[in-house]
Every structure is written in C-alpha cells, then in structure tokens.
Backbone bond lengths (Angstrom), bond angles and torsions (degrees), N, CA, C in turn:
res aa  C-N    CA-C-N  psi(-1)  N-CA   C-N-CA  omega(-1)  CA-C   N-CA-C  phi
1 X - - - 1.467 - - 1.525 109.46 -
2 X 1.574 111.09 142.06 1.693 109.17 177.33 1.113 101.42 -68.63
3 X 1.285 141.31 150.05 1.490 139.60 101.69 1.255 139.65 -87.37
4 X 1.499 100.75 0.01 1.373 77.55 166.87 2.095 96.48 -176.91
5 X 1.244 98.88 157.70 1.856 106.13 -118.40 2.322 77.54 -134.51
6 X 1.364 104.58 106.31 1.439 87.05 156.48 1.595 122.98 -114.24
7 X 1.452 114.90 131.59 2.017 108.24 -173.52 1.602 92.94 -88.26
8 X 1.189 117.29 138.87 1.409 106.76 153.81 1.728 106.29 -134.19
9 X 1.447 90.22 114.33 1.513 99.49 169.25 1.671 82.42 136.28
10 X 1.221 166.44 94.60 1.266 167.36 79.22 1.341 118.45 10.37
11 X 1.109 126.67 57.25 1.430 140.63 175.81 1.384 117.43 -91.08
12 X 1.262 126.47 -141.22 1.387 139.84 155.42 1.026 129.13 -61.56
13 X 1.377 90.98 -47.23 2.230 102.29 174.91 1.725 118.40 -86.64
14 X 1.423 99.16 -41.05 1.370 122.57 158.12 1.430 113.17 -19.97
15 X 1.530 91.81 -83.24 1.309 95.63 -166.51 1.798 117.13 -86.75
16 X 1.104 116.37 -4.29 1.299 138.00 -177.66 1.583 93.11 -77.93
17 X 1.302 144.82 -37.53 1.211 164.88 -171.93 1.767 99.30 -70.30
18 X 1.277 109.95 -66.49 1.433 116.91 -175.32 1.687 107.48 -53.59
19 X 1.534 109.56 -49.93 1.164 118.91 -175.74 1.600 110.89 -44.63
20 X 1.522 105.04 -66.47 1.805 114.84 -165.58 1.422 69.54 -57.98
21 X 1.518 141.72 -88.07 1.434 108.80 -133.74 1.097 111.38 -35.94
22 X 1.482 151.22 -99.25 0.904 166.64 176.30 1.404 100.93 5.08
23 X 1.351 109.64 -75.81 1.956 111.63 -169.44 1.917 93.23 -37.98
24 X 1.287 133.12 -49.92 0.864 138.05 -127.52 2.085 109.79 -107.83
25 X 1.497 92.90 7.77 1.719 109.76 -175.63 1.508 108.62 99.51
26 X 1.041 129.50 -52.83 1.603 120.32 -177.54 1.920 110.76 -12.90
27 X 1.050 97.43 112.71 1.650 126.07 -161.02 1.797 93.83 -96.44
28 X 1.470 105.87 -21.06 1.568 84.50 -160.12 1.576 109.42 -84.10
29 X 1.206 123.70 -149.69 1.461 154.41 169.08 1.736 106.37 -61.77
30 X 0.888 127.61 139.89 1.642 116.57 140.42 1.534 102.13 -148.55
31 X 1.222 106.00 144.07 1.107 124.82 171.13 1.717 117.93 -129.22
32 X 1.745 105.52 149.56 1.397 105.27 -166.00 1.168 113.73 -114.18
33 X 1.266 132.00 171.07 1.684 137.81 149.77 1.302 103.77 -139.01
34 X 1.670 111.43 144.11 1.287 109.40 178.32 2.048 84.75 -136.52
35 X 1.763 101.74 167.19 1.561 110.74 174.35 1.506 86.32 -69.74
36 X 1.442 118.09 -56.64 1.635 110.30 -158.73 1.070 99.18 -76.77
37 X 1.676 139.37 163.79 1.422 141.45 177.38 1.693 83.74 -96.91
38 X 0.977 120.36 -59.71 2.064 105.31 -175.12 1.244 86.10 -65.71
39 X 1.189 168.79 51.14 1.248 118.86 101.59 1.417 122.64 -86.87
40 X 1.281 133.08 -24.54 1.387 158.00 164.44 1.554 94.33 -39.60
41 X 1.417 113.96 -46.15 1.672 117.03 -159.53 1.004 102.94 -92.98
42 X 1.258 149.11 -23.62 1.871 158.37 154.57 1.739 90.45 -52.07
43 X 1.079 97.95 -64.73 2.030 89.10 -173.14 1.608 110.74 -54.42
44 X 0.864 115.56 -74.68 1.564 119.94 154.42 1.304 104.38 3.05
45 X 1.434 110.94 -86.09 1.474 124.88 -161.80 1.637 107.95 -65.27
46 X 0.871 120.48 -8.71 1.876 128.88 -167.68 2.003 73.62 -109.72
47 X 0.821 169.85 2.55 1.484 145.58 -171.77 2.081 107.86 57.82
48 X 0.808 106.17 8.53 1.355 99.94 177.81 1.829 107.82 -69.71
49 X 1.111 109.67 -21.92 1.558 108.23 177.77 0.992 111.87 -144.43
50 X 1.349 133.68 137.73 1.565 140.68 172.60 1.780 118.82 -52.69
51 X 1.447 92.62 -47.35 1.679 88.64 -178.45 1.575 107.35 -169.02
52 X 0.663 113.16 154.37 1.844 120.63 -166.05 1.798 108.75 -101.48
53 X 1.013 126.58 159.46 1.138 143.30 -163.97 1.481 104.35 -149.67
54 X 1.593 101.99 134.94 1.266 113.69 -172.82 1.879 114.51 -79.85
55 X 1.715 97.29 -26.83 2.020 89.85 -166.11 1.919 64.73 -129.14
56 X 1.763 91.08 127.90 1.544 118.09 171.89 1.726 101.98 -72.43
57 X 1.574 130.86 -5.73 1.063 122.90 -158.77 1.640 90.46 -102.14
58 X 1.301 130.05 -30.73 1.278 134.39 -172.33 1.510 112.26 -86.77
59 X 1.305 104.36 -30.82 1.550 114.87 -179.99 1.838 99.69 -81.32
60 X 1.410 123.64 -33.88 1.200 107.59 153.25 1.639 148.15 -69.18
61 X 1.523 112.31 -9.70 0.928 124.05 173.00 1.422 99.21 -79.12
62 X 1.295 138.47 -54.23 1.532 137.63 -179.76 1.276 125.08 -59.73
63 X 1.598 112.14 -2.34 1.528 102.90 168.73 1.481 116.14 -104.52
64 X 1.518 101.86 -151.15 1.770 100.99 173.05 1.430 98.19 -128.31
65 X 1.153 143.46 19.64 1.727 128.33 -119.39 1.721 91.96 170.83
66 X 0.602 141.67 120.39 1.715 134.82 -158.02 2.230 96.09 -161.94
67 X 1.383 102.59 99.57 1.593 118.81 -166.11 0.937 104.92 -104.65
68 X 2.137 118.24 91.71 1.711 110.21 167.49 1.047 119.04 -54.70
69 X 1.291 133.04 107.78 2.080 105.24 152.64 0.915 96.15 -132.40
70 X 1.336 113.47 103.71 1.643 131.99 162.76 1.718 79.76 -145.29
71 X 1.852 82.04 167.27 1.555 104.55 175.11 1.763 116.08 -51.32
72 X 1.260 96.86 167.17 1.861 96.43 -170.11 1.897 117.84 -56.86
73 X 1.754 86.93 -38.81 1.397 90.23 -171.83 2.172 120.75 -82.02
74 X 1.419 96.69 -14.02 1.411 109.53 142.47 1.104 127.07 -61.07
75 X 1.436 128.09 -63.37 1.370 130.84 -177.52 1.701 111.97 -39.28
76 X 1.788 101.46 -60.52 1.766 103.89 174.35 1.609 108.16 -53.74
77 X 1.220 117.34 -40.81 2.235 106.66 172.35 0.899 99.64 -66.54
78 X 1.773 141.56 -34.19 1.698 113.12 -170.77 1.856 101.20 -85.52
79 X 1.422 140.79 -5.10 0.764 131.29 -127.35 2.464 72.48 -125.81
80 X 0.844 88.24 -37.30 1.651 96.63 165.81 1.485 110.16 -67.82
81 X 0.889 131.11 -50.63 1.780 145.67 179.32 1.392 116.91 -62.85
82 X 1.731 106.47 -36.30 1.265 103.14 -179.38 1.817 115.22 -89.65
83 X 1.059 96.28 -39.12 1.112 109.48 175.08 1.744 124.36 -38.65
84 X 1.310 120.82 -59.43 1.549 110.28 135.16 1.240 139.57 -29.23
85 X 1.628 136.53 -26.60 1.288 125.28 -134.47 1.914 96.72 -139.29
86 X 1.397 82.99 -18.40 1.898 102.72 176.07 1.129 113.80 -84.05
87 X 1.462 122.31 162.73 1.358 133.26 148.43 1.219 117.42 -142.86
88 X 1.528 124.26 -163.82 1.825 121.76 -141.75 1.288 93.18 -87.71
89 X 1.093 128.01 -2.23 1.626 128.41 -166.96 1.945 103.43 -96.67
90 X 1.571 96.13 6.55 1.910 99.80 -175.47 1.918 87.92 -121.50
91 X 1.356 83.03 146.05 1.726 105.99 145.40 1.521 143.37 -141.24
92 X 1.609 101.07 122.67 1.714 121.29 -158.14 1.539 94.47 -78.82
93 X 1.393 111.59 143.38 1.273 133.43 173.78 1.529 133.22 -164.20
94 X 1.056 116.50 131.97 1.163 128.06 -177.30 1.825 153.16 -76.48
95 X 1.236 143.46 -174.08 1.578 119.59 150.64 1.825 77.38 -144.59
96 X 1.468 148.14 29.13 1.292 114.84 168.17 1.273 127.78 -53.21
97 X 1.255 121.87 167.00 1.316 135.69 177.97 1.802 122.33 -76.32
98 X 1.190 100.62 -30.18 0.810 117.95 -157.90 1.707 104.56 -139.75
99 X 1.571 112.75 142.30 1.537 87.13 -162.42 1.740 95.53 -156.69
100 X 1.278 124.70 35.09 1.470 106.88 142.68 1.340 139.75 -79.65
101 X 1.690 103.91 -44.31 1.412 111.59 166.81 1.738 113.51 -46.96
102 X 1.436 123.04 -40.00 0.941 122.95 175.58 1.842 141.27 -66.63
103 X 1.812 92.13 -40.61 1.573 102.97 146.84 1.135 123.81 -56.57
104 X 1.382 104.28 -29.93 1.906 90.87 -164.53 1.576 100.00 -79.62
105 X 1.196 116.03 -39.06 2.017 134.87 176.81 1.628 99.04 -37.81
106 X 1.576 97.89 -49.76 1.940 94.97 -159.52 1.303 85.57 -79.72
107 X 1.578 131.99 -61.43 1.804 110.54 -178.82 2.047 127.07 -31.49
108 X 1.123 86.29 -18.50 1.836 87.61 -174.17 1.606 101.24 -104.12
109 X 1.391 128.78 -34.47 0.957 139.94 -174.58 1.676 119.16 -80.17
110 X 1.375 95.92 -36.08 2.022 86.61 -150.79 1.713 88.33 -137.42
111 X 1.401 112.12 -169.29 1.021 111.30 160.13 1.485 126.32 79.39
112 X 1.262 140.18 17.50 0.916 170.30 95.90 1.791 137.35 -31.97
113 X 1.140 110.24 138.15 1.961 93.52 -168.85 1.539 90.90 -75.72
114 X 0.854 140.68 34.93 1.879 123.10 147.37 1.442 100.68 -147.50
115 X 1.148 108.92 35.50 1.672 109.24 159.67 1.812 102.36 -122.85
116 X 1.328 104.19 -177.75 1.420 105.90 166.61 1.544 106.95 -90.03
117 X 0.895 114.35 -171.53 1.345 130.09 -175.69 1.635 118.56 -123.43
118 X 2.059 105.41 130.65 0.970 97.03 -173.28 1.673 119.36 -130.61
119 X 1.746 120.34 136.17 1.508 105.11 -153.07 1.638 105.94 -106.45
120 X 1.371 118.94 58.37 1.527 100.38 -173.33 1.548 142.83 -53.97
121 X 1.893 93.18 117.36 1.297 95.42 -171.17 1.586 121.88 -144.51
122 X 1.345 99.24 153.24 2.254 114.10 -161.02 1.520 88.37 -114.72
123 X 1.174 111.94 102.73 1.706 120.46 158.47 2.031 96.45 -78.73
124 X 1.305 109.83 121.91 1.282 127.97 171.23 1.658 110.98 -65.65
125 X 1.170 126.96 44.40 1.566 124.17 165.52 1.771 110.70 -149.12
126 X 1.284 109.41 163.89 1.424 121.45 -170.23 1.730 90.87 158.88
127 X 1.597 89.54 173.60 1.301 102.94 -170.56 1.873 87.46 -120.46
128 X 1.284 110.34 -164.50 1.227 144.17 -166.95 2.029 111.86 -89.11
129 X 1.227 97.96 -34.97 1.576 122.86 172.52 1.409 94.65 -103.57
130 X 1.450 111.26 164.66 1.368 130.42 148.98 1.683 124.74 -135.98
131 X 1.303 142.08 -177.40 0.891 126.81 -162.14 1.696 115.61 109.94
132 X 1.565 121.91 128.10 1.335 134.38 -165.70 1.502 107.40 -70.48
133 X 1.607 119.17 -2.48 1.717 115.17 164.65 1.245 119.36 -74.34
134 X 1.855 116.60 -28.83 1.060 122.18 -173.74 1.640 120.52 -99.79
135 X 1.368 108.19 25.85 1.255 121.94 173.80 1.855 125.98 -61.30
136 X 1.108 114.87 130.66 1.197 127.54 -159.05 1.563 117.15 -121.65
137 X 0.968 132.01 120.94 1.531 124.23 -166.78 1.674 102.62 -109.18
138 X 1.398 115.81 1.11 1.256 120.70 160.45 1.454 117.50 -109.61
139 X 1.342 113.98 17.57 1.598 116.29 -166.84 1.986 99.86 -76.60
140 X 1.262 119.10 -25.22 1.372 104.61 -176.09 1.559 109.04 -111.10
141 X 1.455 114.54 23.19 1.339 126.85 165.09 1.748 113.52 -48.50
142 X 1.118 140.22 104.17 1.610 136.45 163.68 1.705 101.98 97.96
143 X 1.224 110.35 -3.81 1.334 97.98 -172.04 1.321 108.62 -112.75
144 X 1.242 116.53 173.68 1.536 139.42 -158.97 0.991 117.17 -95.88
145 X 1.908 140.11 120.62 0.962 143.23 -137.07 1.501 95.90 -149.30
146 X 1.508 115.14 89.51 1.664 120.29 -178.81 1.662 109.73 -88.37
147 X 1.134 83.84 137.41 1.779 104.66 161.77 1.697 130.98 -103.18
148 X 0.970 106.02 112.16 1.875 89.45 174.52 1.648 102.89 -103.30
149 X 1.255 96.02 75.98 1.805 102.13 151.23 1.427 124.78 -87.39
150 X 1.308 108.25 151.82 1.506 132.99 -153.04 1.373 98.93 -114.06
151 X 1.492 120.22 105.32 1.898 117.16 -169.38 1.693 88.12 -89.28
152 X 1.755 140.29 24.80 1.027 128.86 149.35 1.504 114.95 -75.81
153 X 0.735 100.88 -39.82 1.915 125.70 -155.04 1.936 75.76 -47.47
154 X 1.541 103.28 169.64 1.430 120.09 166.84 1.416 121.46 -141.36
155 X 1.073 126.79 65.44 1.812 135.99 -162.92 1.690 100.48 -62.03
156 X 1.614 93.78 145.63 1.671 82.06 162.93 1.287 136.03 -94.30
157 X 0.989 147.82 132.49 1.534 174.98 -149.72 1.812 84.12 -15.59
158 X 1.440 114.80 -55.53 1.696 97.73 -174.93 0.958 96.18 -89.83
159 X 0.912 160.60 -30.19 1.955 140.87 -173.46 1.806 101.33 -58.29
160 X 1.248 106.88 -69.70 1.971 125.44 155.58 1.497 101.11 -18.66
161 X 1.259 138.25 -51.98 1.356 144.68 -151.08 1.727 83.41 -97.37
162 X 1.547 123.41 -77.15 1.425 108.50 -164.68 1.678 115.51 -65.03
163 X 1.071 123.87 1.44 1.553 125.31 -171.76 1.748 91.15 -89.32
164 X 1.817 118.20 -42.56 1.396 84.75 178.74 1.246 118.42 -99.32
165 X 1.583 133.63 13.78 0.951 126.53 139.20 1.509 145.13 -27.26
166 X 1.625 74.48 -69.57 2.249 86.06 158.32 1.070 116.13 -72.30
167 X 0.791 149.91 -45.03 1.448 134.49 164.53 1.642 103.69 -40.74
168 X 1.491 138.77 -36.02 1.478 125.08 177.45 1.279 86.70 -67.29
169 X 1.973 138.11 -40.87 1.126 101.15 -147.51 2.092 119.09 -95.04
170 X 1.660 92.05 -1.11 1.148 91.37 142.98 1.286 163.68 -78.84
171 X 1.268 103.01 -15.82 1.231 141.58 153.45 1.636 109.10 -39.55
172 X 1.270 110.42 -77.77 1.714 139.41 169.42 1.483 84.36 -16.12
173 X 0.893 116.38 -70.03 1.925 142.20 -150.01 1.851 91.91 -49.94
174 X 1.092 107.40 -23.13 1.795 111.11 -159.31 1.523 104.49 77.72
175 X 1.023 132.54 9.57 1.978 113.65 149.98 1.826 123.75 -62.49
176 X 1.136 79.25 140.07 1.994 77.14 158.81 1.118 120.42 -114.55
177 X 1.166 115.56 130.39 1.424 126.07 -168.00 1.662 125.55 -77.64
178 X 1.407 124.78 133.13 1.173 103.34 173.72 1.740 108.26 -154.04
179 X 1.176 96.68 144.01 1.886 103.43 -167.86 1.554 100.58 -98.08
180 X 1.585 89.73 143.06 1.502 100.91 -171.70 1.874 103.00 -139.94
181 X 1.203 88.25 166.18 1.935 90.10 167.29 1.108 98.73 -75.55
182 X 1.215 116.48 160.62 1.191 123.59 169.74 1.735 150.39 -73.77
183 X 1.809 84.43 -28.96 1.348 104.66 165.02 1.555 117.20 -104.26
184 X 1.567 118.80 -0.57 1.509 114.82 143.52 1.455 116.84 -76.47
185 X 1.207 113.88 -17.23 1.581 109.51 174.67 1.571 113.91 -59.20
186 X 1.575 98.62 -38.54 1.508 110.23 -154.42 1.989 98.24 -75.46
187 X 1.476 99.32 -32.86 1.500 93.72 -178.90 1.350 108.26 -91.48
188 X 1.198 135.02 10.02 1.481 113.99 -176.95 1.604 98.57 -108.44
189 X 1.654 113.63 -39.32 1.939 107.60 161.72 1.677 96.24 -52.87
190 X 1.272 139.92 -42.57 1.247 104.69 -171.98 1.417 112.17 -57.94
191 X 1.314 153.96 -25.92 1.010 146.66 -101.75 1.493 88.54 -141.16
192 X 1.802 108.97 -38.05 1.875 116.73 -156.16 1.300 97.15 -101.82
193 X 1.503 115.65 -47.43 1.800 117.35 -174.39 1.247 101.38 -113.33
194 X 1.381 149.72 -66.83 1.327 116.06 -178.78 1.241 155.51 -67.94
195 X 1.636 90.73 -11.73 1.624 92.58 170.41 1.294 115.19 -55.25
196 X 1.354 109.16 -45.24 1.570 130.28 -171.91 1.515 106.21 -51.08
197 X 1.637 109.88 -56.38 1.596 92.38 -176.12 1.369 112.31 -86.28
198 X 1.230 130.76 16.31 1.609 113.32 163.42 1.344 106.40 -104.03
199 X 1.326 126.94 -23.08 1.465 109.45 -178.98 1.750 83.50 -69.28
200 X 1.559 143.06 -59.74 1.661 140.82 -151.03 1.299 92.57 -43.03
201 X 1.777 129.21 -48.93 1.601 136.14 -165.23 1.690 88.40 -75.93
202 X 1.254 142.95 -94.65 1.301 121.35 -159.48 1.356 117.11 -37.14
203 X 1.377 131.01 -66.57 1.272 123.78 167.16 1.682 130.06 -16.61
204 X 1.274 106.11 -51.69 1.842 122.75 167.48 1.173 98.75 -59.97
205 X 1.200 125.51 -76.35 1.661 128.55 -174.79 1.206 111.35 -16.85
206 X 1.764 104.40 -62.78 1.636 116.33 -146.28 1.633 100.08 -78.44
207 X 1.212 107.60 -23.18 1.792 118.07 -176.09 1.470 110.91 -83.46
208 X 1.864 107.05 -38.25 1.700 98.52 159.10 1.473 109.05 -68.30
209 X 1.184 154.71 -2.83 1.651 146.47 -161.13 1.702 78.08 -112.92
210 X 1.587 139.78 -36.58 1.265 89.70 -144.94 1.554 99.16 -109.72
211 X 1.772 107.81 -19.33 0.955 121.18 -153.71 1.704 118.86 -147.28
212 X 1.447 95.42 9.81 1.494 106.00 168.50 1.215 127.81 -72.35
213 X 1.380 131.41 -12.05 1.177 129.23 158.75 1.622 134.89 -74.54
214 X 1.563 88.05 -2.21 1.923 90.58 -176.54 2.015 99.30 -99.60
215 X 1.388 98.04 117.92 1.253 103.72 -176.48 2.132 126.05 -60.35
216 X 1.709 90.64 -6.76 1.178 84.42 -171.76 1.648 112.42 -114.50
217 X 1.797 103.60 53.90 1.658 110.66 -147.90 1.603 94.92 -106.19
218 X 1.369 125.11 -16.60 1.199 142.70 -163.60 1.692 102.52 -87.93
219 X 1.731 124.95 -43.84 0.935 134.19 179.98 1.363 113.44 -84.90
220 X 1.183 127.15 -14.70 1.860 148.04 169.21 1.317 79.41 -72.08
221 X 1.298 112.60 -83.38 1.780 106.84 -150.33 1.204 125.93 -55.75
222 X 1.661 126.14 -27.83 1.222 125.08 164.98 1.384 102.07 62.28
223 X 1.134 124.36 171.50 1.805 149.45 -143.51 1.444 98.48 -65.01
224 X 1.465 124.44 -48.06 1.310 141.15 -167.98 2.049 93.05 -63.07
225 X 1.254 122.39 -36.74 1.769 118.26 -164.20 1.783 81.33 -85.62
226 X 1.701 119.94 -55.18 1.365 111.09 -149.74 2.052 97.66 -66.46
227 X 1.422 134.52 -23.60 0.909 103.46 160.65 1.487 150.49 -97.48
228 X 1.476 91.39 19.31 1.485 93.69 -161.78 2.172 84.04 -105.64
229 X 1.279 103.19 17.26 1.507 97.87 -164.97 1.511 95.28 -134.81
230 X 1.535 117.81 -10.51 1.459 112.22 173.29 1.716 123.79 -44.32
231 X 1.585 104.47 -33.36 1.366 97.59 -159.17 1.367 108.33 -84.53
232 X 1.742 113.83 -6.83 1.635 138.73 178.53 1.593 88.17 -41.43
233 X 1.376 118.58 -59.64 1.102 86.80 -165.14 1.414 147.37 -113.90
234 X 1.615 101.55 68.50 1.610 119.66 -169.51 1.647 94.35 -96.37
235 X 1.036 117.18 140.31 1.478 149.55 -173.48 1.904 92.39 -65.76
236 X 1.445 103.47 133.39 1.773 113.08 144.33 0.830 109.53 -12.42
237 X 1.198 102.10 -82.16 1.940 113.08 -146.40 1.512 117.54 -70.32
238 X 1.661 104.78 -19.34 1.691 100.46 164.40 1.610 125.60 -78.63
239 X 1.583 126.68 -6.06 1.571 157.00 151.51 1.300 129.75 -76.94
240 X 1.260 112.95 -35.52 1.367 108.13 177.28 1.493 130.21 -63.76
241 X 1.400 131.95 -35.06 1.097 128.20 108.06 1.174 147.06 29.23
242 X 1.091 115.87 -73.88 1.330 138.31 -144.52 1.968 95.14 -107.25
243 X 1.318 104.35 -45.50 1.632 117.00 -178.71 1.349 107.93 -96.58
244 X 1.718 126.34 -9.22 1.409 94.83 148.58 1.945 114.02 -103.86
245 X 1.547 113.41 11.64 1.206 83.49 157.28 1.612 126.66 -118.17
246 X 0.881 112.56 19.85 1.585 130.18 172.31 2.017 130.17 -133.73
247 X 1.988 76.29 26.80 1.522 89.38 -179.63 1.757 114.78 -41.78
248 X 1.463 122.60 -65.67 1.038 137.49 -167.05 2.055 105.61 -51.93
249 X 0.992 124.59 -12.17 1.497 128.45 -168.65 1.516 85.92 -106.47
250 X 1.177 104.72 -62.38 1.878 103.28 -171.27 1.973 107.22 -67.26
251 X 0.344 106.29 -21.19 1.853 110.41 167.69 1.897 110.32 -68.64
252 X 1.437 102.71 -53.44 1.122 113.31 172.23 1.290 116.16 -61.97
253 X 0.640 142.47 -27.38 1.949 159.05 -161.14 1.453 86.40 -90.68
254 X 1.732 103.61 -87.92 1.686 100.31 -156.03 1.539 101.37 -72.73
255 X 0.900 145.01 69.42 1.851 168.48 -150.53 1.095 95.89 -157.78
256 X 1.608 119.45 -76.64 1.327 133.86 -140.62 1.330 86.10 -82.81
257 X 1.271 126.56 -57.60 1.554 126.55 -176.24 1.686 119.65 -62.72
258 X 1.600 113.88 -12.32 1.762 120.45 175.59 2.350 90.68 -78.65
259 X 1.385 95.63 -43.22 1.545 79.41 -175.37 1.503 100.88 -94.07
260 X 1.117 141.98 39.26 1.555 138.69 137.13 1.189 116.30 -74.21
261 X 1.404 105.83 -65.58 1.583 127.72 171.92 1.643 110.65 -49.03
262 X 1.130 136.93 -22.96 1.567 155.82 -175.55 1.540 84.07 -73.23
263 X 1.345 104.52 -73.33 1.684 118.56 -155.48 1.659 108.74 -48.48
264 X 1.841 104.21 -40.83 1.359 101.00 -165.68 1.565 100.58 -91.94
265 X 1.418 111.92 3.23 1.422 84.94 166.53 1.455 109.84 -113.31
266 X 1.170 129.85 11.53 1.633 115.15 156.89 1.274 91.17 -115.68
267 X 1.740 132.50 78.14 1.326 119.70 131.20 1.768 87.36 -164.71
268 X 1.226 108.36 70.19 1.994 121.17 -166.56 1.829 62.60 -98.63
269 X 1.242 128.03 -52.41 1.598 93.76 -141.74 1.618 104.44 -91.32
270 X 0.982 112.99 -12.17 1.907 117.39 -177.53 1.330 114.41 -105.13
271 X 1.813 113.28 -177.90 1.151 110.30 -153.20 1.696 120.01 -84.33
272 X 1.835 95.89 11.25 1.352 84.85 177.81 1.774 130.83 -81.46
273 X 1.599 98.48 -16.27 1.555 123.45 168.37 1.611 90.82 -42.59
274 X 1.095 113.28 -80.29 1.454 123.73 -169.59 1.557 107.77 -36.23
275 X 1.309 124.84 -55.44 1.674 138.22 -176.18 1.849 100.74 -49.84
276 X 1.355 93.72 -52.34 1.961 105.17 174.28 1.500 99.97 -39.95
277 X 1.569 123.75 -69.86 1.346 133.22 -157.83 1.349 92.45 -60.03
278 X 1.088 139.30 -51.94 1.792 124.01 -154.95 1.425 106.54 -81.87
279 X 1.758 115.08 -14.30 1.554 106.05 178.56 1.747 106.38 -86.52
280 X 1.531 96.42 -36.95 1.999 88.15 164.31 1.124 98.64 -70.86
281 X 1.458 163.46 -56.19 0.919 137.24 -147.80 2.134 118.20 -61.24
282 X 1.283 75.02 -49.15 1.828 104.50 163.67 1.337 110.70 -32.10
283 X 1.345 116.90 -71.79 1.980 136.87 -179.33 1.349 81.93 -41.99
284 X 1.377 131.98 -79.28 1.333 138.36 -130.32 1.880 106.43 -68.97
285 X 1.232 97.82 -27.61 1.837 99.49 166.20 0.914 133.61 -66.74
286 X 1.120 103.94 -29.14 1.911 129.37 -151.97 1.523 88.74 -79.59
C-alpha cells in the first residue's frame, strides 16, 4: 500500500494528479516540489499536496511513489539524480509525452532488484495551458493512461508491489490503462496528439500573418475557427520537448499530411474532394 506519494514538478498534470488522488480516497501523504515556489503554493492552496519540500531529492527519498512531471528533458536529469539516491524499496514514474528516450533511461537506470523501480507513463489528457491554477481532479476522467513497461526489466518484490499499486491508483483516477511498446507509443502520439497541435500552431500562425489584425476575425470564424485553433494556444516550452524527442515520427506525420493537403487542393473541383469527405466522414463514426 502507498503512503506516501512525492509530485515533483506541480504543473497541470502535477497537480491535477494530487487532486484525483484525493477526490478519489488516496489516504496517504503527498508531498510536492515545484522549480517555481508559486507554483508549489497554488498546489498547496488547491489541497493537491500536503506540503512542499524544498530539495525534490530528499522529498524523494521519503516517499514510496516518486511522480515526474516536468518536461521530458528534466524528467531524463531527475531520472539520473535519482537513480543514485534510490533503492528497491522506491518507485520512479512518470507523465512524459513522449517515451523512448525515457524507456531506454529507466532500462539503464532502474529496474533491477537493487535498483528502484521505474514505471514509464503518458496519461492522454491536459489542456491547452499548463500551470498548477489550472488543475483538474477530473482531467484523467475516461481517458487513457499508457504505460511502456518492459516484461524484461526485473523489479524488486516492493518496487513490483508499488508499480501495481499505481496502476490501481490510476485506475481510481477513472483512466484505462493500456501497455504499449514504447517506440509504437512514440509513433502513434505522433499521429493522435501531435499532429494535431502543430497543424492547431501553424494554422494560428498563418491567420495571425494574414489576418490577425482585423478585429472582427473571431466573430467571422465562429465555433468551427475557435476549435480548430484552441490548441494554437499552448506555449513553446510545453512542445519543445516533445519535437526534439520524437522528431523523426512528427516529420513523418506532418509529410503525410503536406501531401494530403497537396491532394485536396488540386482536386477542389473533381470527385476526389468528395472521396476526402466520406473518408473524414468515416474516421468521425468509428
């Protein structure tokens, strides 16, 4: 059984994490660390965490349950840091986006009966913003919560014991869980979530370059512009990440989608426009 649960990184997911526990019975401890101290203190103040800790390395030694959510290329430095400072009696876990660099990290790192144990895992929800104000304790309600575990790996008996724990306590959360390879993980989010937000960011772009200055572009576009432009506005620094470690999948994607977009615009006047509509129409049933 957990008792006791450390987040480090109090963000959106972060702290959205602390929350469902809680809504959801989690009896134990949690404790937080964030880089920003207001963000640490927004989680705090929402009950998403009991109490904050100044060095994430000490607050990880005191739990059982150790919750990356920081960006990817953080996660691999905390995942170096911990790895020294742990033993088999801890379990490392994640929310990256993206998750080969990260499987391959916990295979060299963790996972072993005299290492700690590590469970890499991408809960499929977030919003458009991030940040511990916009925390949600229903944010992983219905949605899909992948793992890329490795049935090589050999955890010891408690790391093994708290890995399927969390998994009950994601569960709790209302996700369904599902295990994947790791580098099919990486190409099929290219395909489900990032394609999506880089075509939403070019799209914004091209509408601020062509047409962002006419104030009345928001009331033209109506529901159909505000969602196909919602995801416009997720910040850099929550992507960057994400496109340098799954460049080669996301290249491939918006490829396939530069000669879609090719196709439908030299055949606007014949019947293949039409052939386009019945295969989106098709996706959209399914």
């Amino acid at each position: 059984m957990i008792e006791r649960i450390a987040i480090l990184g109090t963000g959106l997911l972060g702290t959205s994490v602390g929350l469902a526990l809680r809504a959801n019975g989690f009896s134990g401890e949690i404790v937080g660390w964030n880089r920003s101290a207001d963000g640490a203190q927004t989680a705090l103040a929402m009950g998403a965490i009991d109490s904050i800790d100044a060095d994430p390395l000490q607050a990880s030694r005191a739990s059982q349950v150790i919750l990356l959510a920081v960006p990817i290329y953080s996660t691999l430095d905390y995942m170096e840091q911990l790895s020294g400072v742990l033993g088999p009696e801890h379990l490392v876990t994640d929310v990256g986006s993206t998750k080969a660099h990260i499987t391959a990290a916990a295979g060299k790192l963790f996972n072993t009966p005299e290492h700690a144990g590590f469970l890499p895992g991408h809960p499929m929800a977030g919003k458009e913003r991030g940040g511990a104000a916009l925390g949600d304790a229903k944010l992983f309600r219905g949605a899909v919560w992948l793992f890329t575990d490795d049935p090589k790996w050999h955890r010891s008996p408690a790391s093994a014991t708290l890995a399927e724990n969390w998994r009950q306590c994601v569960a709790s959360m209302g996700s369904k869980t599902i295990d994947i390879d790791a580098t099919r993980h990486d190409k099929l989010v290219a395909w489900v979530s990032h394609l999506p937000q880089f075509v939403a960011t070019a799209l914004s772009a091209l509408l601020e370059d062509e047409v962002g200055e006419a104030p009345e572009l928001k009331d033209v576009g109506g529901r159909g512009l505000r969602e196909m432009t919602r995801l416009g506005a997720s910040p850099y620094s929550m992507w960057r990440d994400i496109a340098l470690t799954n460049t080669d999948a996301v290249e491939a994607a918006l490829f396939a989608l530069e000669q879609r977009l090719a196709y439908i615009r030299e055949n606007l006047r014949t019947p293949g426009l039409r052939d386009e509509f019945e295969r989106a129409n098709h996706f959209r049933r399914e």
